[in-house]
N, C-alpha and C positions, 0 to 999 in steps of 0.2 A: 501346450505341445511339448511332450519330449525331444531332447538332441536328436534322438534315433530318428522321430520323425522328420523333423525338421532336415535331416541331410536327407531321408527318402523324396521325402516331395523335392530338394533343391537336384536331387540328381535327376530324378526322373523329371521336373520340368526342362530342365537343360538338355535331355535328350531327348525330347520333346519338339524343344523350338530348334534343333539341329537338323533333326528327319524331316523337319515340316520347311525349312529352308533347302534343305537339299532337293525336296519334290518340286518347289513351288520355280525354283530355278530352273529344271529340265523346261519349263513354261518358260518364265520370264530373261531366260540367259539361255536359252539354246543355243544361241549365235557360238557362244562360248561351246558348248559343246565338239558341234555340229564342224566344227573349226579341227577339232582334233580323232575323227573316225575317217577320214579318208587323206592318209593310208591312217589305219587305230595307234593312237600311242595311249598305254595305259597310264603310265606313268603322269601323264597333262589331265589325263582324264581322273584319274586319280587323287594327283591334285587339286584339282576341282572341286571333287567332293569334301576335302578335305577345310579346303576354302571356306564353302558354304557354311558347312559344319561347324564352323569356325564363327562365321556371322551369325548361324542359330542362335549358337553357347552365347552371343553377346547379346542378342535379341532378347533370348532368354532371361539372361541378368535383371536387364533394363525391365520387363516385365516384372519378374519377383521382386526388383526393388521397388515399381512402384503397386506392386501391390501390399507390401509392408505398410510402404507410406500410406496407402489407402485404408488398412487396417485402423493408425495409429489417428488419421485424421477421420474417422466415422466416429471413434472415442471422444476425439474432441468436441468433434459438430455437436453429438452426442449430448458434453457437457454444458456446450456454450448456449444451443440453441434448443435445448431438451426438445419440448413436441413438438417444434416447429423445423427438425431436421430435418424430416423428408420433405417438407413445402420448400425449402431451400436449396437441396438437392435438386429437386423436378426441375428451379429456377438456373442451378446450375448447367444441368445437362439441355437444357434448350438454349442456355447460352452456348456452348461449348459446340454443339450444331450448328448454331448462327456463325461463329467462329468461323466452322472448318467449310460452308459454303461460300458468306462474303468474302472475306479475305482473300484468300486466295485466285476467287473471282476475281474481284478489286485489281489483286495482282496482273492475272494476265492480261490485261489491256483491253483497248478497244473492238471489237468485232469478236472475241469470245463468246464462247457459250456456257451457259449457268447448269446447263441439265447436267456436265457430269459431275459436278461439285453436288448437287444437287441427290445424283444415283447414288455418289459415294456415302454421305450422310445419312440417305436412308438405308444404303447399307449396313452400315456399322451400328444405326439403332436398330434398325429390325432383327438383327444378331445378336445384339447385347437384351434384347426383349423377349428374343427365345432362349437365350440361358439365363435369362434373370427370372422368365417364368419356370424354368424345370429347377431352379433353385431355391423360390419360393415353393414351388409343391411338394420338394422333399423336406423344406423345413416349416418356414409358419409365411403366413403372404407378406408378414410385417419385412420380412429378409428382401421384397421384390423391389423397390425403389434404389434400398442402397446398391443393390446388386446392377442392380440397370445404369445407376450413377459412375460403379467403377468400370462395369461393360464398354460405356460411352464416354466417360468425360474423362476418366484415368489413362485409357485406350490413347485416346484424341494425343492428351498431353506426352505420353510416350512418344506418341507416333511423329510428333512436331519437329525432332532433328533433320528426317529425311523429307518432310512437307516442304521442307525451306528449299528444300536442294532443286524441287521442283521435275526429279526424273522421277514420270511414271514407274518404269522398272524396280526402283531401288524401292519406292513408296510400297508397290504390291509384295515384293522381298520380306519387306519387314511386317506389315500389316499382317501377311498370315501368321507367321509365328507368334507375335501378339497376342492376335485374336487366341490362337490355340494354346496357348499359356496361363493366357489370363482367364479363360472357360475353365481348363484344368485344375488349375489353384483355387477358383472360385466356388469349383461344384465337388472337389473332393476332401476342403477343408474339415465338412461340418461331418463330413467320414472318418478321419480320423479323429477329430476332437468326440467324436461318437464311440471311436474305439476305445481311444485310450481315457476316456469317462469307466466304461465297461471293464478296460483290464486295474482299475482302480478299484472300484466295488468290487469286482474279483478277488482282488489281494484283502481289503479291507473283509471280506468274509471270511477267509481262510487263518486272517492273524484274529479274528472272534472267534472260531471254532480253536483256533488253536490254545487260545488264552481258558474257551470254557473246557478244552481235556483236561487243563491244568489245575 
């Protein structure tokens, strides 16, 4: 990947996970809103969005770094555990599942209920399952495990600063932009690495015809 693209994809996900925290807040912070239109002051309201905006771009971040890192560790798995990366993967992301339902569970005490630890998890794989298959079919199926790996178990581990904190709100906050970050980067990579393949053999053709006028 070129510089050029690399700042494309890093601006456009970061304005990405801004707009998708600014929406996902009229939901989960309306109090915050709602506070400030009767009598209207733009200015709070304004601020607001400025705010969220603000928690996107960071959201953001946290997503493209750990999708780097996911990059750099599918290399490795890659190396360490050649054809047995994806069995080890599969073993990962059912751990990282078990993870985000016990725990937490565990956590909130006695007379709790398991089902929404339970919804969330299947949440997040049945999400990370429909863009790990629209990622396999635009590339090879072999692309479908690890994709589903960074969908769920990369996702999981980002998401763990605000899981601790234990507010729903701030949890569903961060979760979307996430999710739509990390979909983004995943399913538009092999687009560009497609391009700039393309405007390569491009140039490579034009300095052969150049080289045979000569």
């Amino acid at each position: 990947m070129t510089s050029r693209n690399w700042v494309r994809l890093f601006t456009r996900t970061l304005l990405l996970g801004a707009i998708v925290a600014i929406l996902m807040s009229f939901f989960v912070k309306s109090s915050s809103y709602s506070a400030n239109l009767s009598p209207f002051d733009t200015w709070e309201i304004f601020g607001l969005l400025i705010w969220f905006a603000g928690i996107g771009f960071l959201f953001s971040i946290v997503s493209q770094t750990g999708f780097f890192a996911y990059l750099v560790l599918n290399q490795i798995g890659l190396g360490v555990f050649k054809g047995y990366w994806p069995t080890v993967q599969i073993g990962l992301i059912a751990f990282a599942l078990f993870d985000l339902v016990y725990f937490p569970f565990k956590a909130a005490g006695e007379g709790a209920s398991i089902f929404p630890y339970l919804i969330t998890a299947f949440v997040i794989f049945a999400f990370g399952y429909v863009v790990s298959y629209i990622k396999a079919r635009e590339t090879n199926k072999r692309a479908f495990v690890p994709a589903l790996f960074f969908m769920v178990v990369i996702t999981i581990i980002e998401w763990v600063p605000v899981l601790r904190t234990g507010d729903a709100d701030w949890m569903l906050l961060m979760i979307a932009p996430l999710l739509a970050c990390n979909t983004y980067q995943l399913l538009v990579l092999h687009k560009i690495n497609k391009k700039v393949e393309e405007e390569k053999q491009q140039q490579d053709t034009k300095t052969q015809n150049h080289k045979s006028k000569k």
